[in-house]
N, C-alpha and C positions, 0 to 999 in steps of 0.2 A: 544452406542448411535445409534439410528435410523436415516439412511439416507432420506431424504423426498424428494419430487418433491422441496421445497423451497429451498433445499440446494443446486442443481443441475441448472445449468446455463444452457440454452439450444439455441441451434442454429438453427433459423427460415430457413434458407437455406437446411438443412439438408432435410426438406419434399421434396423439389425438386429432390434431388439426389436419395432418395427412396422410390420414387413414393407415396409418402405422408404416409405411416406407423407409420410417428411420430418425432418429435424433438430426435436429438443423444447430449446429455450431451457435456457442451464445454470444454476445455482442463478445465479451472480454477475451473469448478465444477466437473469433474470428479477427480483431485486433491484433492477439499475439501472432498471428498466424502470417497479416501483413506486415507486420513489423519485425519477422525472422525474414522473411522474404526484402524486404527493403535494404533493411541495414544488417551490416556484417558484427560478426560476433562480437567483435572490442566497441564496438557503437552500443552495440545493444547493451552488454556490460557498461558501460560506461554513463548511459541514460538510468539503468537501474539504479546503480550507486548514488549516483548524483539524485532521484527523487528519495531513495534509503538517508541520504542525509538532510532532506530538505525535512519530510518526514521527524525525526531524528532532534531536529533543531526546533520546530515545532513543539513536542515533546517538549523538551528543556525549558522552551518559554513560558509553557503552562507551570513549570513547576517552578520555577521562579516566579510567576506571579503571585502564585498561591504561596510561595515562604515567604513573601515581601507580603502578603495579606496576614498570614498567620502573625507573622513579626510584628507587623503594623500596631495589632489590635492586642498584642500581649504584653501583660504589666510590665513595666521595667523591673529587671532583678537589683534586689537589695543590693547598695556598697556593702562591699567587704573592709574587716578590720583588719589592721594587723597589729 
């Protein structure tokens, strides 16, 4: 896979430190940049999805905590009659 200017994150501050020459690639894009280069497209898909989910699951536990808090501390509902 070809690394592109797209793929590469760049840091506007970087011109000031050398004397304007050019944007230096930011930590997150010089990472994706190794990490097209290392591993092949179904790796890299496949490492995506797999943090997409772990992400994802995270997510969910939070909000289970908080309905098992909310539930926790709310009145119990009236019996019903019939």
């Amino acid at each position: 896979m070809t690394v592109t200017t797209e793929t590469i994150e760049t840091v506007e501050p970087a011109r000031a430190r050398d004397g304007g020459a050019g944007p230096l690639p930011s930590l997150t894009g010089a990472l994706l940049a190794v990490e097209s280069l290392l591993l092949g497209g179904g790796q890299r898909t496949a490492r995506r999805n797999a943090w997409t989910s772990v992400l994802e699951d995270r997510r969910r536990a939070r909000d289970r905590i908080e309905a098992q808090r909310v539930l926790g501390t709310a009145p119990a509902a009236p019996a019903l009659r019939s």
